[in-house]
C-alpha positions as CSV (number, residue, x, y, z in Angstrom):
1,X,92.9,29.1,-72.1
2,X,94.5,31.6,-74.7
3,X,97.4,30.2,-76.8
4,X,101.1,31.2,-76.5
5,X,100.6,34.0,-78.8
6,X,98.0,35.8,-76.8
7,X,100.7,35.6,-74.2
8,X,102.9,36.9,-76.0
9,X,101.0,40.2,-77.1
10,X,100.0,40.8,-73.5
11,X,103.7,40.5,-72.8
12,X,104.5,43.1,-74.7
13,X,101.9,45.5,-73.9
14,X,102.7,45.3,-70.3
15,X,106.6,46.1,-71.1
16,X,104.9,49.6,-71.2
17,X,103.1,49.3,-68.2
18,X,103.6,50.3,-64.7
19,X,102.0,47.9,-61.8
20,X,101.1,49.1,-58.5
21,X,99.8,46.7,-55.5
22,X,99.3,49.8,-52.7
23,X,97.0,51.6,-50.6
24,X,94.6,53.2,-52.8
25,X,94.6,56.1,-51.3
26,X,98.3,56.9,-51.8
27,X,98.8,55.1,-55.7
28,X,96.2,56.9,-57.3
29,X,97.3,60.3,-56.3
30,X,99.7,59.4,-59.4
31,X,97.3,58.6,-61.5
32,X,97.1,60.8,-64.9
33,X,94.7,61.9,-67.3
34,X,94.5,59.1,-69.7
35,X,95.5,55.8,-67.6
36,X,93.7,53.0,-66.7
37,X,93.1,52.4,-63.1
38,X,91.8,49.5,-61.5
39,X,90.0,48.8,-58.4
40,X,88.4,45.8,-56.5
41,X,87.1,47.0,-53.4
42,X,85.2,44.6,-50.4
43,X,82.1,44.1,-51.0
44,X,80.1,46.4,-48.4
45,X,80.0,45.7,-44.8
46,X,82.7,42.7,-45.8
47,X,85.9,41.2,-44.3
48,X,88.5,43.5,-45.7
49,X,91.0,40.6,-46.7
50,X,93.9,43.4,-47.2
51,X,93.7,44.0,-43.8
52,X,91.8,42.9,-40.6
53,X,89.0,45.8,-40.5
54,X,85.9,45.6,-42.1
55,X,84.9,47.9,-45.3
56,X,82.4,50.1,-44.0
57,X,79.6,51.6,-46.2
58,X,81.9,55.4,-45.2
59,X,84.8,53.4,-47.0
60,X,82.4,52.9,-49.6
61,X,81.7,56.6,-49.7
62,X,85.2,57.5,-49.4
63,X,86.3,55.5,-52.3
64,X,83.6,56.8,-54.6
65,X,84.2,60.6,-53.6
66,X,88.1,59.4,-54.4
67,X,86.3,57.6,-58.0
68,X,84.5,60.9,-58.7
69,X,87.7,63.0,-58.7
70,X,89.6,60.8,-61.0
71,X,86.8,60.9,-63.6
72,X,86.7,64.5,-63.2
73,X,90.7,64.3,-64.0
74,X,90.3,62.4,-66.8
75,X,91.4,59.2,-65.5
76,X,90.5,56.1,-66.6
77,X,88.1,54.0,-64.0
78,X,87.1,50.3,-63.6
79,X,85.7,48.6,-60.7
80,X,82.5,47.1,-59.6
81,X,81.8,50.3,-57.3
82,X,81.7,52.2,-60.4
83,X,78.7,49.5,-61.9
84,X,77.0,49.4,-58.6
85,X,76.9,52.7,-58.2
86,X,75.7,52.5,-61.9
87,X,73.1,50.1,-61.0
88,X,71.7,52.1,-57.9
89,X,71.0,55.2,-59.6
90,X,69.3,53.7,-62.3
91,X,66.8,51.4,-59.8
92,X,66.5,54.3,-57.5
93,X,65.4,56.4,-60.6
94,X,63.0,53.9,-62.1
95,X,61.2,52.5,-58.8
């Protein structure tokens, strides 16, 4: 567990910070060159828990079409769809 000052440094990091809990497809049309987003996506062909439909593999699609465009604006991106996507190229490359 990190100690009171770690706590207190993230504290004050975040006083800069905005937070957003929203539809992902609405929040990051905000998104600039230069911040850090986010995401963590269902797993494929999943229970979306945010709602009661299921995360399709065209979800999948749309959200990596919607990753590709905030690279290409200069925005920052983490998530495991970037890694897996990551992952896929490389082992359909090398089989």
């Amino acid at each position: 567990m990190p100690d009171l000052n770690s706590f207190e440094n993230i504290s004050q990091l975040l006083q800069e910070a905005n937070l957003y809990h929203s539809d992902y497809k609405s929040i990051l049309k905000k998104a600039n060159k230069g911040d850090l987003v986010y995401l963590d996506p269902p797993y494929f062909d999943t229970v979306n828990y945010y709602g009661s439909e299921t995360f399709t593999k065209d979800n999948h699609k749309e959200l990596k079409d919607v990753i590709e465009e905030l690279i290409n604006r200069e925005v920052n991106v983490s998530s495991q769809i970037v890694i897996q996507e990551r992952l896929e190229i490389y082992f359909l490359q090398t089989i």
